[in-house]
C-alpha positions, 0 to 999 in steps of 0.5 A: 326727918329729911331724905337726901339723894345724891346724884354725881353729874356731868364730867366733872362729877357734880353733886346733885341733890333730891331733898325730901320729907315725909311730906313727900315734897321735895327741892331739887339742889344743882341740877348738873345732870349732862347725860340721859341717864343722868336726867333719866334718874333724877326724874325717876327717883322722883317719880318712884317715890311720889315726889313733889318738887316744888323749887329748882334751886341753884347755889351758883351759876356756873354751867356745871351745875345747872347743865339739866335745869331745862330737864326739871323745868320740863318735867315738873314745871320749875323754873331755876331759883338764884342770887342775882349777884348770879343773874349774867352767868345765868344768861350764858349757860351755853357759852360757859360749857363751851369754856368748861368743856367744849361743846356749846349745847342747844339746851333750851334753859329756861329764865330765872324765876326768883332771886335769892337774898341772903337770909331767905326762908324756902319752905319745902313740906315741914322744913326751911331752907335758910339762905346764907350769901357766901360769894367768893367762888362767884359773887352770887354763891349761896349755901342752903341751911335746914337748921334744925338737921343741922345740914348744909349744902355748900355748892363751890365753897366749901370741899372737904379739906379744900374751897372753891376755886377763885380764879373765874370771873367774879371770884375772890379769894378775900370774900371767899375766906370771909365766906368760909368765916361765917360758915364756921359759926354753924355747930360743928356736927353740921353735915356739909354737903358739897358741890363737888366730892364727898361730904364732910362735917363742920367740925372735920373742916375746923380742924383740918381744912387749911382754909377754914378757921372760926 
């Protein structure tokens, strides 16, 4: 059985997630957290439930979800885990959140420690993570699957009833479609959990997101 907290970040109200069993270990998915509150409850949901984490994993580079990775690099020593495909927007974290929302941080962020390939196994306590590549939102865009909780957290490419936008550099509105394509193969009661928003199912989205067909 798994434990999935959600925390809503930044000003553009990412999603965040703490996913844990009863292993007690933990991976921390898209780490957007902007505010000192924000950095504040991750750290202590963690702390409060004897939490190990044991990877810092991002689904994309943009800035908005990777604002408070230097936060979990120095708290519990993790370092941020990404598709090369994503290497350059990593690079310039501070540069993105002068075009997202203006200010140029001085976050110390810390270097990518391990890149992600498509089909990828991460292990956390009893569970896997399987990575599926779905560029289209970034070329490095990745959905993290636990296919036995039939869970998927989506990041940027898949909302409810909606996608990720395509227009930034490296986006694609043609591989993201043929992202959406592959998702659509996973069993409709799949739990998809979004980048930004609320939650929706697989099935949800067959039958009513516009975008998305089998």
């Amino acid at each position: 059985m798994i434990n999935i907290q959600r925390f809503v970040c930044n000003m553009l109200q990412e999603n965040c997630y703490v996913v844990s069993d009863d292993s007690k270990e933990c991976v921390i998915i898209d780490c957007g957290a902007w505010y000192e509150q924000e950095r504040k409850a991750v750290k202590d949901y963690v702390a409060s439930n004897g939490l190990t984490p044991t990877h810092l994993l991002c689904t994309h580079g943009h800035v908005d979800h990777n604002f408070g990775i230097d936060t979990i690099s120095e708290a519990f020593g993790l370092l941020p885990e990404i598709h090369e495909e994503d290497a350059g927007l990593m690079e310039h974290l501070a540069d993105q959140a002068v075009q997202f929302i203006g200010i140029r941080p001085d976050n110390n962020y810390p270097a990518v420690d391990h890149y992600l390939k498509d089909g990828d196994e991460i292990g956390f306590g009893t569970h896997q993570l399987h990575v599926i590549h779905t560029p289209g939102h970034s070329r490095g865009s990745v959905c993290f699957h636990i296919t036995d909780e039939h869970v998927l957290f989506s990041g940027d490419t898949l909302f409810r009833q909606s996608i990720g936008r395509t227009d930034f550099e490296g986006g694609s509105m043609m591989q993201i479609i043929q992202s959406l394509r592959l998702l659509a193969q996973l069993p409709d009661e799949t739990v998809v959990l979004t980048g930004h928003g609320p939650q929706t199912t697989m099935g949800d989205e067959l039958r009513s997101n516009p975008f998305l067909d089998r």
